[in-house]
VOBA-1610 file (N, C-alpha, C; in pm, whole numbers, padded with zeros to 5 digits, always signed):
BEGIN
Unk+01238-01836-01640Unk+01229-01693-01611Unk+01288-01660-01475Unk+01260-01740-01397Unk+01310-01705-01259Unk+01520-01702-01227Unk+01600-01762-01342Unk+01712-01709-01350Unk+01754-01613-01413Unk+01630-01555-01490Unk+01673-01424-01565Unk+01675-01333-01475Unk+01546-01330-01387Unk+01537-01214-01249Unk+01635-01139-01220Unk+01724-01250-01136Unk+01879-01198-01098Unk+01944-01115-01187Unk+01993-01210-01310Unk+02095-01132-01391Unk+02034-01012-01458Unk+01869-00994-01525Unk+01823-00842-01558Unk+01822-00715-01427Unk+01815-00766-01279Unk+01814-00724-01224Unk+01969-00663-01155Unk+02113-00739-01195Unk+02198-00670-01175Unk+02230-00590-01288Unk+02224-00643-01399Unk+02259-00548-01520Unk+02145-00400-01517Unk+02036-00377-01470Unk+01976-00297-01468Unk+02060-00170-01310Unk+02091-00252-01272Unk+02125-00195-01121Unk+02274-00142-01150Unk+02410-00224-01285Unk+02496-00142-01279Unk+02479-00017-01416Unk+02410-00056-01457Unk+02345+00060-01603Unk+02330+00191-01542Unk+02207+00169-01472Unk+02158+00272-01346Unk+02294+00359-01265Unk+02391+00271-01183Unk+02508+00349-01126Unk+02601+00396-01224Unk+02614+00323-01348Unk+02735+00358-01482Unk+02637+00520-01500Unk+02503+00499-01498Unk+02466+00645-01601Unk+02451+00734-01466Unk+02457+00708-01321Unk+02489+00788-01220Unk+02592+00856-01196Unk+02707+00820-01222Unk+02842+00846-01190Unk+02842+00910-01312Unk+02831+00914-01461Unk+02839+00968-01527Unk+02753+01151-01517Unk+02660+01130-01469Unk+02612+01224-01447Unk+02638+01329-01323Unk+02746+01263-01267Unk+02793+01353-01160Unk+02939+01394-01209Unk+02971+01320-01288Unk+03082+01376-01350Unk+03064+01459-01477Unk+02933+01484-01540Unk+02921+01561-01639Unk+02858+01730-01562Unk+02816+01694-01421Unk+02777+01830-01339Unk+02895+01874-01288Unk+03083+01800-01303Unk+03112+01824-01232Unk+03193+01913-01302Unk+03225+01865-01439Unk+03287+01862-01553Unk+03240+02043-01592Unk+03109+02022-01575Unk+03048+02165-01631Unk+03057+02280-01532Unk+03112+02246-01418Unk+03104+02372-01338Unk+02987+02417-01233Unk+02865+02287-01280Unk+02746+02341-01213Unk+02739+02266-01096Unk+02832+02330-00965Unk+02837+02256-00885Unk+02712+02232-00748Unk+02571+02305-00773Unk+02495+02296-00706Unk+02423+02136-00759Unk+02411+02119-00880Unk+02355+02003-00905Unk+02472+01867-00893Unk+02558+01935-00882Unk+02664+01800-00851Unk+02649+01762-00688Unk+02594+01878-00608Unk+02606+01835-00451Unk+02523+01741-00436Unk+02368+01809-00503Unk+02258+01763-00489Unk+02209+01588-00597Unk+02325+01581-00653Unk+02320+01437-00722Unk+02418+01334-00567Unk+02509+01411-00561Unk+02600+01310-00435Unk+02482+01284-00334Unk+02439+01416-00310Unk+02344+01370-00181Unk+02247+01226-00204Unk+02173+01246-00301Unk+02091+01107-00324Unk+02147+00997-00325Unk+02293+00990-00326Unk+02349+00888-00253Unk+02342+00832-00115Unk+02313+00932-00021Unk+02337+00940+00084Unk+02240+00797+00180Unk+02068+00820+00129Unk+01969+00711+00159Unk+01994+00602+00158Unk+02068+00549+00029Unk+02118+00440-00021Unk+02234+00379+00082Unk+02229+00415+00188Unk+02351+00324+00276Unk+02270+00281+00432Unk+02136+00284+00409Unk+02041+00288+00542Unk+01989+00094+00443Unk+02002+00073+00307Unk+01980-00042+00239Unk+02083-00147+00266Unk+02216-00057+00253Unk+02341-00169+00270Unk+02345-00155+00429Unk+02321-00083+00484Unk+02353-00118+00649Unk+02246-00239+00708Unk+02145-00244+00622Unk+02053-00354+00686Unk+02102-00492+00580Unk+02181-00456+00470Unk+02234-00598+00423Unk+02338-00627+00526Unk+02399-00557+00603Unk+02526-00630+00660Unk+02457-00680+00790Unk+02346-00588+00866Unk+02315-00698+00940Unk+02242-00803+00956Unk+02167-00826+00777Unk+02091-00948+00783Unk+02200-01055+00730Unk+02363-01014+00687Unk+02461-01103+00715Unk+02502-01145+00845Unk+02491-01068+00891Unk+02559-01070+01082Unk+02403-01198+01076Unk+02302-01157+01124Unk+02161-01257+01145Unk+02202-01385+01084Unk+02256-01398+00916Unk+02249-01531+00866Unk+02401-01593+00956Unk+02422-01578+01013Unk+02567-01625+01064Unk+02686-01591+00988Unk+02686-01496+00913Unk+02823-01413+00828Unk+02869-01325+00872Unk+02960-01375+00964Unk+03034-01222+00972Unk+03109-01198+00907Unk+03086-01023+00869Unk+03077-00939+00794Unk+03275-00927+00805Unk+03344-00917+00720Unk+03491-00923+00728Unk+03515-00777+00687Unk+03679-00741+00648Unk+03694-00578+00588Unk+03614-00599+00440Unk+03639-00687+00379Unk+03590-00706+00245Unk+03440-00662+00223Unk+03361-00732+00275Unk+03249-00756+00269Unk+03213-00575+00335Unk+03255-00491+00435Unk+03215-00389+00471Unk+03302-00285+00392Unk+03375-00321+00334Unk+03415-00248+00224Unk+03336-00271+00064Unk+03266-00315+00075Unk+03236-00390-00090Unk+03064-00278-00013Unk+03021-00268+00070Unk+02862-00231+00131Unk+02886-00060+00125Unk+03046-00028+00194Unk+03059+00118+00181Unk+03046+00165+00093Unk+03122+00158-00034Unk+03112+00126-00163Unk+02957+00125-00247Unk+02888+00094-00166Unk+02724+00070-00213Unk+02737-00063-00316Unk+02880-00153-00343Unk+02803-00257-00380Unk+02779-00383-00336Unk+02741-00401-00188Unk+02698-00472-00089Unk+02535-00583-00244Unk+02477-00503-00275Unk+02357-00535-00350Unk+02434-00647-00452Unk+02529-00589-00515Unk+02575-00678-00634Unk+02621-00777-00562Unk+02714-00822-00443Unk+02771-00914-00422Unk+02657-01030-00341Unk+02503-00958-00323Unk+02445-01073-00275Unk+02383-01113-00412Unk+02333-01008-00528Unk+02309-01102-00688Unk+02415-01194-00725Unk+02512-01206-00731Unk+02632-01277-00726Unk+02626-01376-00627Unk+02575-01410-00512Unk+02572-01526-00450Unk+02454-01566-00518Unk+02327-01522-00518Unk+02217-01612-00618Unk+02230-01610-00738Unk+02315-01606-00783Unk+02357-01699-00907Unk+02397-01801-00918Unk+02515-01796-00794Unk+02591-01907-00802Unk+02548-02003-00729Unk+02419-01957-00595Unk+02314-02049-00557Unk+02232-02149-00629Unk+02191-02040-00768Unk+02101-02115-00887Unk+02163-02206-00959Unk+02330-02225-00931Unk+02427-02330-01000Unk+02469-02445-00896Unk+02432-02424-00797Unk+02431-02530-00723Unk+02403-02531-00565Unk+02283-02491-00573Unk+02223-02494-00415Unk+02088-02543-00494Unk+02046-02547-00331Unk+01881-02599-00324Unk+01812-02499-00360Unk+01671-02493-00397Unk+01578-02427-00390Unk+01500-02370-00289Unk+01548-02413-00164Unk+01458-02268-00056Unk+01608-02196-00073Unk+01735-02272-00056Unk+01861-02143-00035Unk+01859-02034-00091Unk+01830-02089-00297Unk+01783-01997-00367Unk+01674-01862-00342Unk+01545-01956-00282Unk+01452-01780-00275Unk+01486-01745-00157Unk+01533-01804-00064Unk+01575-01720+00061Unk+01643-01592+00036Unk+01787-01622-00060Unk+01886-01519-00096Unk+01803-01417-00188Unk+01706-01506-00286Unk+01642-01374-00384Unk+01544-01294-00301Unk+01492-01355-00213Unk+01391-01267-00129Unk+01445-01126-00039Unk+01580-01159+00042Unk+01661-01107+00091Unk+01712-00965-00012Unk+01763-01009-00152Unk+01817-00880-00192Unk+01701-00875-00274Unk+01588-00909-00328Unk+01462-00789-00399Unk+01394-00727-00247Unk+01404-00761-00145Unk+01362-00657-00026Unk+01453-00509-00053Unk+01570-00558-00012Unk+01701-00479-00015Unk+01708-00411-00125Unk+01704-00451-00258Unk+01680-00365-00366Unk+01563-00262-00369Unk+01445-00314-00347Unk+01339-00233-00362Unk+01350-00138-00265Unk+01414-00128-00132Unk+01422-00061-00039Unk+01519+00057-00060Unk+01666-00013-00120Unk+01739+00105-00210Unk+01712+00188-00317Unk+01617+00154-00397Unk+01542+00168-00512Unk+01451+00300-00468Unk+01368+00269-00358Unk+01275+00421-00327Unk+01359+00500-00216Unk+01463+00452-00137Unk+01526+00586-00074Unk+01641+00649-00172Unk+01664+00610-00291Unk+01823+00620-00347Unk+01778+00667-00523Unk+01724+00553-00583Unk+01759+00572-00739Unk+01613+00676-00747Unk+01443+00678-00663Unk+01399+00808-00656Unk+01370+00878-00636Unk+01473+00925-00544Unk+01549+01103-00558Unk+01597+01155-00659Unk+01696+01042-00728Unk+01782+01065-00791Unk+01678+01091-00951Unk+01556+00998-00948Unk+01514+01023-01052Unk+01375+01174-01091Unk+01368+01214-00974Unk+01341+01341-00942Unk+01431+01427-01029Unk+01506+01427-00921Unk+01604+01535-00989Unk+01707+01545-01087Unk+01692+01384-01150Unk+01751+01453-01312Unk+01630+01457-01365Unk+01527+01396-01373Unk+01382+01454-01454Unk+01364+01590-01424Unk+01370+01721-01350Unk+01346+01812-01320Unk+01474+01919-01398Unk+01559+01795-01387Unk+01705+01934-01458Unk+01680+01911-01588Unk+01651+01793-01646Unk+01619+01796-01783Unk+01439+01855-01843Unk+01361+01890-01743Unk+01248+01947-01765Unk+01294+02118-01779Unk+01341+02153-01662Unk+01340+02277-01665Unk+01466+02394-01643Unk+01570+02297-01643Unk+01691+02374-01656Unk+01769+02330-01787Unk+01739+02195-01836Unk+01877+02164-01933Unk+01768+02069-02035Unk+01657+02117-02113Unk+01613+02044-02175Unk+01671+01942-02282Unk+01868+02004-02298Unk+01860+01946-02420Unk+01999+01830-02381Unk+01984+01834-02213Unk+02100+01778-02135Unk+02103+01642-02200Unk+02178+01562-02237Unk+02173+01389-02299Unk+02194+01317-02180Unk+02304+01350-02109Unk+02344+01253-01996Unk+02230+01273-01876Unk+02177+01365-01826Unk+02065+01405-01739Unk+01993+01304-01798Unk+01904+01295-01866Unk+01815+01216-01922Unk+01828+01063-01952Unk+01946+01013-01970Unk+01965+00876-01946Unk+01952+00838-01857Unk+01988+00918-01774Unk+02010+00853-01600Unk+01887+00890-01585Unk+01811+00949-01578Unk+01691+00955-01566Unk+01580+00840-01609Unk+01596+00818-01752Unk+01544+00711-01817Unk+01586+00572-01750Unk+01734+00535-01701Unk+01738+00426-01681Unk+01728+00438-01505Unk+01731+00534-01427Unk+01641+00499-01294Unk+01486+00482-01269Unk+01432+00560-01377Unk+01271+00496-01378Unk+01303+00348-01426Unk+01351+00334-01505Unk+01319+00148-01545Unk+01392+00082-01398Unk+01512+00128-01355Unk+01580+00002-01301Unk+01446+00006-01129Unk+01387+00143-01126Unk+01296+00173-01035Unk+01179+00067-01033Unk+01103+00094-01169Unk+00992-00034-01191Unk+01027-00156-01198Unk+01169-00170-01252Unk+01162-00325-01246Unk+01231-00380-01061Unk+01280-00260-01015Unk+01248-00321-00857Unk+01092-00362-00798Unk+01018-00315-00818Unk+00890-00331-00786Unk+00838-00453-00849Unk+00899-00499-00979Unk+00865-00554-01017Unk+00867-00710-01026Unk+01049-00722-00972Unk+01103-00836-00909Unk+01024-00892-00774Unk+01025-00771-00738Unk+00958-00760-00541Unk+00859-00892-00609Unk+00726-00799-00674Unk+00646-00856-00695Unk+00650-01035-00758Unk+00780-01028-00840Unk+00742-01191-00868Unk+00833-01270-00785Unk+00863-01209-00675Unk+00932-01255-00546Unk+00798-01326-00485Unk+00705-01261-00458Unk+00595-01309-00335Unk+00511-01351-00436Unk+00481-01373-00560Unk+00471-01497-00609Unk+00503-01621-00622Unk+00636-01623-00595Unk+00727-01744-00547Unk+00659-01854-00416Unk+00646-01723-00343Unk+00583-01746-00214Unk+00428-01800-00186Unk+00359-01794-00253Unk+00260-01860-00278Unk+00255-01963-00292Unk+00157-02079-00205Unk+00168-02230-00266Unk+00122-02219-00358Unk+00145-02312-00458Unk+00130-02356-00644Unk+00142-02268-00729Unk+00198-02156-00677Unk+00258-02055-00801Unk+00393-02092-00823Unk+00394-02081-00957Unk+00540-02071-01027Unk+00593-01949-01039Unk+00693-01916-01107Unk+00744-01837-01162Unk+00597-01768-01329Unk+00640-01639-01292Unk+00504-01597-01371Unk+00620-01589-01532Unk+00504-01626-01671Unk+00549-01604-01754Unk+00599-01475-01835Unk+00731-01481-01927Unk+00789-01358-01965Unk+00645-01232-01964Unk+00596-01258-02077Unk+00420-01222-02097Unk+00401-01095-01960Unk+00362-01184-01863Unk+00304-01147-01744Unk+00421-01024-01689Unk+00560-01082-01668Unk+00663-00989-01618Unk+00691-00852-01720Unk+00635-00878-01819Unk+00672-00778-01909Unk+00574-00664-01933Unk+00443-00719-01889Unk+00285-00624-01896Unk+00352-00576-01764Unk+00381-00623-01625Unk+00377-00546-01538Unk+00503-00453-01491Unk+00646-00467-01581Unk+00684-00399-01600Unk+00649-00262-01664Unk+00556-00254-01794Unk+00515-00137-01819Unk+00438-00110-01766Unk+00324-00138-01718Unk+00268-00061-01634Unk+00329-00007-01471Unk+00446-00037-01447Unk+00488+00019-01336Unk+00562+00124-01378Unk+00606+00131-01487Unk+00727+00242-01550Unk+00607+00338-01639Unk+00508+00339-01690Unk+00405+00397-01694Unk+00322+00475-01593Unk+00284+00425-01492Unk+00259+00481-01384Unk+00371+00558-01275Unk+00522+00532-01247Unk+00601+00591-01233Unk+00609+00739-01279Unk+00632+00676-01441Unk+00660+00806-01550Unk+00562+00940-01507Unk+00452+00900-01553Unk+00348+00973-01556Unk+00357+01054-01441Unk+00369+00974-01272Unk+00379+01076-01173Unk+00499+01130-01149Unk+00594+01139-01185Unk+00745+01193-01163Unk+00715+01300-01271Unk+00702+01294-01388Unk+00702+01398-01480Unk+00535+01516-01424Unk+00439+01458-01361Unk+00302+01532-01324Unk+00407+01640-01188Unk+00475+01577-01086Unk+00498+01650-00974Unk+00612+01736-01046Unk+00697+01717-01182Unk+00869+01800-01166Unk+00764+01944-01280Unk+00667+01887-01389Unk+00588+01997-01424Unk+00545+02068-01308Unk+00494+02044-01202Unk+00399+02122-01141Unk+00525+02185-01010Unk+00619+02144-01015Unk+00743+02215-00960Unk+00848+02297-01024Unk+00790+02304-01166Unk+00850+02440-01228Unk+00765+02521-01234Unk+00602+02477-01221Unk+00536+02618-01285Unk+00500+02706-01122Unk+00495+02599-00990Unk+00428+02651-00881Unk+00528+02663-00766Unk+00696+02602-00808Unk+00785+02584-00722Unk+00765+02527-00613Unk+00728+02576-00468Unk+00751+02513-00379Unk+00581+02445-00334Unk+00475+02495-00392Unk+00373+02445-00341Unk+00371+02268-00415Unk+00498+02266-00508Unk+00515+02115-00476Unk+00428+02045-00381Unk+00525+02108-00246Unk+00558+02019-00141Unk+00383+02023-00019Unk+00314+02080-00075Unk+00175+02108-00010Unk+00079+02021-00078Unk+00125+02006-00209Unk+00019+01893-00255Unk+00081+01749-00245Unk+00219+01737-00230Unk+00276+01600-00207Unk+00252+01562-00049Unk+00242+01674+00022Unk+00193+01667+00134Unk+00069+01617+00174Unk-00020+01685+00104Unk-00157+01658+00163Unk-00180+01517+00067Unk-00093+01469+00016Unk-00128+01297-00092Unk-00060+01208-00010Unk+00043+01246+00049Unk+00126+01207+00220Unk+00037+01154+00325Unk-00097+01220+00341Unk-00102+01235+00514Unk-00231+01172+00459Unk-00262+01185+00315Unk-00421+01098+00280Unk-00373+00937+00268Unk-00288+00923+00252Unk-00200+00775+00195Unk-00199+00708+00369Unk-00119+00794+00415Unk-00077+00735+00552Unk-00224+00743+00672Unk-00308+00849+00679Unk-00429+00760+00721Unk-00534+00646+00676Unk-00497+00625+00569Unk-00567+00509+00501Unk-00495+00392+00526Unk-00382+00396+00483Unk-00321+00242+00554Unk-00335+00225+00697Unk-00332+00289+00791Unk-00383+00322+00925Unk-00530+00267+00920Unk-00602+00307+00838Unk-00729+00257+00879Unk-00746+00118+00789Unk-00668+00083+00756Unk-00646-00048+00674Unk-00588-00206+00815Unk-00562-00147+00889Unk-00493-00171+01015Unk-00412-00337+00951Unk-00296-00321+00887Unk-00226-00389+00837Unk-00129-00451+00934Unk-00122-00603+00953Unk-00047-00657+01054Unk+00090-00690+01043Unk+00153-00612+00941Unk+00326-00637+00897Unk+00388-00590+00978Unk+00372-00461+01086Unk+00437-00465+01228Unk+00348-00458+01311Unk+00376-00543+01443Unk+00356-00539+01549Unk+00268-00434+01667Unk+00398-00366+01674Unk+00451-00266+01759Unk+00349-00172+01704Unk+00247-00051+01763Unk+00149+00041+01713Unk+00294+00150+01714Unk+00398+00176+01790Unk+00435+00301+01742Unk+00514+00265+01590Unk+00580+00136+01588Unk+00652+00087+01468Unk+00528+00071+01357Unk+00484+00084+01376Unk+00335+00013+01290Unk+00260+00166+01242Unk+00301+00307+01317Unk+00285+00394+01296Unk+00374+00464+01182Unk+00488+00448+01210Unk+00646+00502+01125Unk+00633+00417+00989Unk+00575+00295+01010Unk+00560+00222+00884Unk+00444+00292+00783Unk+00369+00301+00844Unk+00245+00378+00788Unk+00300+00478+00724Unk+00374+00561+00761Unk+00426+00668+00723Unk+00509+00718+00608Unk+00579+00598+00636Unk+00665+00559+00539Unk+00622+00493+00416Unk+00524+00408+00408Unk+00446+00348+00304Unk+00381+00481+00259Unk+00318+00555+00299Unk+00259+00694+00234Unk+00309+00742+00152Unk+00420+00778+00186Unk+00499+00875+00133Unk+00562+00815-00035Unk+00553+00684-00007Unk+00595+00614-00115Unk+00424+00605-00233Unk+00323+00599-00171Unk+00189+00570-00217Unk+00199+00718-00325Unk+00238+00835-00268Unk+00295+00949-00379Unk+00284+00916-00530Unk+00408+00820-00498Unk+00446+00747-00655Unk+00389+00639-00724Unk+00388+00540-00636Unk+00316+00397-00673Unk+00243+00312-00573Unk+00189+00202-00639Unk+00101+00150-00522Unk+00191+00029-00523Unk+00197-00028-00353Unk+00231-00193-00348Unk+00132-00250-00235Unk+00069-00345-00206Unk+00035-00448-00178Unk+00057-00474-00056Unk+00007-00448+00049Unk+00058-00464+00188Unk-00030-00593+00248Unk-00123-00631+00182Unk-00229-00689+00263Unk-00197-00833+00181Unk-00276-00931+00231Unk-00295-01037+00158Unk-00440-01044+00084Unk-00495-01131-00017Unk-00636-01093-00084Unk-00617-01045-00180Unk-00728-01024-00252Unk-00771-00922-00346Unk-00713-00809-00327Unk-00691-00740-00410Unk-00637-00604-00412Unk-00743-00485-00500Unk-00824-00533-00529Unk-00878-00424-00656Unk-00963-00285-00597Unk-00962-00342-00455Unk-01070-00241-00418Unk-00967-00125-00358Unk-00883-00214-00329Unk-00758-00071-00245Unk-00732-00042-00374Unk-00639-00060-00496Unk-00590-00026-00603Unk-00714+00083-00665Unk-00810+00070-00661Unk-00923+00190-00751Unk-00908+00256-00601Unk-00892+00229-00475Unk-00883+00383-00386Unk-00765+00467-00427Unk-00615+00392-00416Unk-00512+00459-00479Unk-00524+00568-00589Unk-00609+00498-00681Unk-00595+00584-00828Unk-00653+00698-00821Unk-00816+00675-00735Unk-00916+00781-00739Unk-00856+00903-00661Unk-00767+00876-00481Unk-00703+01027-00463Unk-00561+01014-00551Unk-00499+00959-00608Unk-00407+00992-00724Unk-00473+01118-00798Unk-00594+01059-00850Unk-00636+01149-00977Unk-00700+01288-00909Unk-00726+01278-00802Unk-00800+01425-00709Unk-00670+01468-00723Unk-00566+01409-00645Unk-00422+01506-00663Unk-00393+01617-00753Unk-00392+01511-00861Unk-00405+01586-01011Unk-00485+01672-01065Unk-00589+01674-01036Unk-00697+01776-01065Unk-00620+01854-00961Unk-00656+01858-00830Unk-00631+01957-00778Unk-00510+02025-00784Unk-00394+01947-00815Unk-00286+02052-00891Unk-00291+02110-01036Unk-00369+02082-01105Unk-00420+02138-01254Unk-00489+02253-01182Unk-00562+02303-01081Unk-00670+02344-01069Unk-00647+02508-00987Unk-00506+02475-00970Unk-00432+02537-00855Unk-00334+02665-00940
//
């Protein structure tokens, strides 16, 4: 299972850009050029992922050539490090191997929530409430929630790796927690783009106040992944904002007691936007 990782994980990642580009060329095709800006833009996040791949090349002792910073401009900096762990898994060692897979499921998952959802926002929202009967909106939609969960999902059987006496988890296991991440995704992307057609902008007051409840709780979780209290602050922040959508794992331990806190203001969210 652990050489499938890679290769489901690039084929999911060029599916995802094939039904992206398509969809900016079917907004562009149609004339509706406000949703064509606003599809380019969600590109835009997605180069704060490849700028930290080129300098954790510069770090590994690679310097970065025209190629290599042309292949990152481009945004496919991601594919050409799946492409070295492959060819790692054909003949390198085994730390070279998870070193490189650890490196791009960071990097992926990191492109994954500033890049593919935005992007899956806002074709779920054009196909909710402007273009119900759009085909191409909705693929790309469909295949950035999956290629979305199964970033989370790699992450996750990444730091399983990492564990002494864990293996690689079975198909079984990768496949329950794939749906439940694309389940729980679903559910909140389609709960916030409903409740942003019927209430428009008070969206952003209840994603807000699920924002600032997320980010004082990891705060009072006092999690030692940075250092630095003001970096350790921005992180907080940043993990919040993501807690919106899904939960990940910051701590070491058990998790069940943070995971039922997640759900319970999840589900206040929800009421309180039903309620509203």
């Amino acid at each position: 299972m652990r050489g499938a990782v890679p290769r489901l994980s690039l084929t999911l990642l060029a599916a995802e850009s094939g039904a992206r580009l398509c969809a900016i060329i079917h907004y562009l095709v149609r004339g509706q050029l406000g949703w064509f800006g606003l599809t380019i833009a969600c590109l835009v996040p997605g180069y704060a992922a490849q700028l930290l791949s080129i300098l954790w090349f510069r770090a590994d002792g690679h310097a970065p050539g025209c190629w290599l910073l042309a292949l990152h401009l481009l945004q496919l900096g991601l594919w050409k490090r799946y492409w070295d762990v492959l060819r790692a898994e054909a003949g390198g060692g085994a730390g070279e191997v998870l070193a490189q897979l650890g490196d791009v499921c960071v990097l992926r998952l990191l492109e994954a929530l500033l890049q593919t959802l935005p992007h899956l926002l806002l074709q779920a929202y054009v196909v909710v409430a402007v273009d119900p009967a759009g085909f191409i909106p909705g693929v790309s939609a469909g295949l950035s929630l999956l290629s979305l969960a199964w970033a989370l999902v790699s992450y996750s059987h990444f730091t399983c790796l990492l564990k002494p006496g864990h293996l690689s988890p079975p198909a079984a296991v990768i496949l329950c927690l794939l749906l439940w991440r694309t389940g729980m995704l679903g559910t909140r992307v389609l709960a916030l783009v409903l409740f942003a057609r019927l209430y428009s902008f008070w969206v952003f007051a209840v994603a807000g106040v699920h924002w600032l409840l997320m980010s004082f709780w990891l705060g009072a979780q006092q999690t030692d992944i940075v250092a630095q209290p003001c970096h350790c602050r921005l992180f907080n922040c940043l993990l919040g904002a993501v807690y919106i959508f899904c939960y990940i794992n910051v701590r070491p331990g058990p998790s069940r007691t943070r995971v039922a806190v997640f759900y319970a203001v999840s589900t206040w969210n929800v009421l309180c936007s039903t309620w509203m």
